[in-house]
N, C-alpha and C positions, 0 to 999 in steps of 0.2 A: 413502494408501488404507487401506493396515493401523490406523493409528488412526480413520481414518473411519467402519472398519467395527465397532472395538472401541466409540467412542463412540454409536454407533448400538445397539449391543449393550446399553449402561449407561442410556443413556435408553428404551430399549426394556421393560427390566427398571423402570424405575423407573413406566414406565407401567401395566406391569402389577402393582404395587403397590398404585397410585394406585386402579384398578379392579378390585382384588382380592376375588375372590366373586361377579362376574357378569359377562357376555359383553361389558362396557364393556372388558374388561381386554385383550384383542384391537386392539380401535378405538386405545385410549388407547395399548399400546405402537406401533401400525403410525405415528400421529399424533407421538407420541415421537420416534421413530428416525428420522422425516423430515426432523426438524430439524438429524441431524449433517451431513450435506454442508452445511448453509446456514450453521453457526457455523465448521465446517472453512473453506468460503470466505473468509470473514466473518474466521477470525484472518490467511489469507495474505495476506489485500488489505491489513488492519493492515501485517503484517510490512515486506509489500511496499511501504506505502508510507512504512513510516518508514526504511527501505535506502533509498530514492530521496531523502528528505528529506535523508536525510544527506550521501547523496551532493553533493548541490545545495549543502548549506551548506559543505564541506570543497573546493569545487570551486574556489574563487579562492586557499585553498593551493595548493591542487594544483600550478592555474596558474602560482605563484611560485616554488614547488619546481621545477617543469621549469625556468621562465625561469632561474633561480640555477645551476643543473645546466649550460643552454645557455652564461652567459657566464662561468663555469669551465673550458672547455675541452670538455668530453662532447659526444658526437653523439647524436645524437635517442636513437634505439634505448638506448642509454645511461642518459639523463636519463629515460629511462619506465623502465626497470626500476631506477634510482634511488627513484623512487615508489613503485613495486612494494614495494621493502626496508624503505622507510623513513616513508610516510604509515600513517593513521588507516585500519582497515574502516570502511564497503565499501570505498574509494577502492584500497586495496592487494589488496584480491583483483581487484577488474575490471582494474589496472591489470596483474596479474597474469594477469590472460586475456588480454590484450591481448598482452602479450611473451610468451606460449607462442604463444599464435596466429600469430604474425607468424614465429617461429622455424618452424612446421610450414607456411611457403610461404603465409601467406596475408597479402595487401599491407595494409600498415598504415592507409590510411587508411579500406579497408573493416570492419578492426578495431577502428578510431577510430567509424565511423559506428555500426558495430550496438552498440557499448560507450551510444552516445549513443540509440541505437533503444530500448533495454535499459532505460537509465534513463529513458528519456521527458525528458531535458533539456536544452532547447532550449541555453542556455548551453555547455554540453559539443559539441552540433554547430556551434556558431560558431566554437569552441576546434578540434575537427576540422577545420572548413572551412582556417580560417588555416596549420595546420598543413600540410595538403594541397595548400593555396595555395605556402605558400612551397618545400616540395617540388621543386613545377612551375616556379618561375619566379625561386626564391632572396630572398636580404633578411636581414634580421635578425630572426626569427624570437624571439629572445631577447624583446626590445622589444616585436613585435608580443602574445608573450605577458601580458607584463605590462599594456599596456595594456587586454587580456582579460580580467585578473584584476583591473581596478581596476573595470573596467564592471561584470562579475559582482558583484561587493564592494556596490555601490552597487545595485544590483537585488537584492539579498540586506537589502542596509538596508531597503528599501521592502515588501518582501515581508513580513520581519517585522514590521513597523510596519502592514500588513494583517491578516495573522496576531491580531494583538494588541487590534486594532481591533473586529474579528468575533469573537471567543475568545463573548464573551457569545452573541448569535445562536447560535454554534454547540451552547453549553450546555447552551441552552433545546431548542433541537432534539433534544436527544440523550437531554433528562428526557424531553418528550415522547414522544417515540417509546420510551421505554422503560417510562416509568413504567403505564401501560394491561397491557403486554406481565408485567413484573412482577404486576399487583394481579392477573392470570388465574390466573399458575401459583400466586401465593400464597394463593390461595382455593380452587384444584383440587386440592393437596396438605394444606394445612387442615382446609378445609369443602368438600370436593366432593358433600355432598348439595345444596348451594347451586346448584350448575352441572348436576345431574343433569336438570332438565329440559330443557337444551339439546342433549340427546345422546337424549333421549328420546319428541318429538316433530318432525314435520316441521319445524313453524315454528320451534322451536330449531335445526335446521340450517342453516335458512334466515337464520335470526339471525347464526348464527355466517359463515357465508359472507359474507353483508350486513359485517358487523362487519371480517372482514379486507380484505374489498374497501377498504371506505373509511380503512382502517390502512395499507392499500398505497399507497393513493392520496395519503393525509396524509401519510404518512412522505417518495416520491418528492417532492412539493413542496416540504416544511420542506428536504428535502436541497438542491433546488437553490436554495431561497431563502437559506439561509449558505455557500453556495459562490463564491467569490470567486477566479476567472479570474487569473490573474496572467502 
């Protein structure tokens, strides 16, 4: 929140720059400063999803490192703070929430679930299921992992080889929707006498309105038209 409100503060300034010498400069920081929550979201949705990407790719280690742990000797509780110690972030902090968790009374496989709620990965709650599975009704749990970790491995092959497939689609979506958004501000900090009539008269409002609608509208489409479900 503290940087949200400082970047709101610097765009805010920057607006009133932009508009500096007449009551545009009001309009232009309030217009400014609106955009820090939406880049604020904008980087933790990034963050967030490249922590889950990664999660997803390190996630048939993971699985091997428990399995290797199980048929050495270790018991569960064990073989996960083994992880804990010794895999790649994220995998060793959540793994790491997991065995605090489970230490302060709360049952593992509800630890296992929200760890998998957390990452949005489906993989990881099949990994919990098995786990939870054999809990209740015993087996070799070693083995069951492994063969966990070869499925994940092979769904991890495909995914990328999607990934890789759309990389283009996504590219173009991305100039798109940027390139428009760029040539405004580079023109409004430029040549903002260019753009003064849009702020000037009704039908420039009304332009501009008109204009984000159907920027909104284009952007939600391109988005889900290179979105590719996996």
């Amino acid at each position: 929140m503290l940087v949200t409100f400082g970047l709101a503060a610097v765009l805010a300034l920057l607006g009133v720059l932009v508009g500096f010498g007449s009551w545009l400069a009001l309009v232009w920081a309030l217009l400014f400063a609106a955009f820090a929550p939406v880049l604020a979201n904008l980087y933790l949705t990034i963050r967030t999803g490249r922590r889950r990407a990664a999660f997803a790719d390190q996630l048939d280690d993971t699985l091997q490192l428990l399995s290797g742990n199980l048929r050495a000797g270790h018991g569960l509780t064990q073989a996960l703070d083994s992880v804990a110690r010794f895999a790649d972030p994220p995998t060793s902090e959540e793994f790491s929430r997991i065995v605090n968790e489970t230490r302060i009374g709360r049952d593992l496989g509800e630890a296992l679930h929200g760890t998998a709620a957390r990452m949005r990965s489906d993989d990881f709650t099949w990994a919990a299921q098995a786990i939870e599975i054999n809990r209740s009704t015993g087996g070799n749990l070693a083995e069951t992992l492994q063969r966990t970790a070869a499925t994940i491995r092979e769904r991890n092959q495909i995914r990328r080889q999607v990934k890789a497939l759309s990389a283009e689609g996504r590219l173009s979506a991305i100039i798109l929707i940027a390139l428009p958004i760029a040539v405004f501000f580079g023109v409004l900090i430029l040549q903002p006498a260019y753009l003064a009539p849009f702020v000037e008269t009704i039908f420039g409002w009304m332009a501009l309105a008109l204009a984000a609608v159907l920027m909104t509208v284009g952007t939600v489409w391109m988005l889900f038209a290179v979105r590719v479900k996996f």
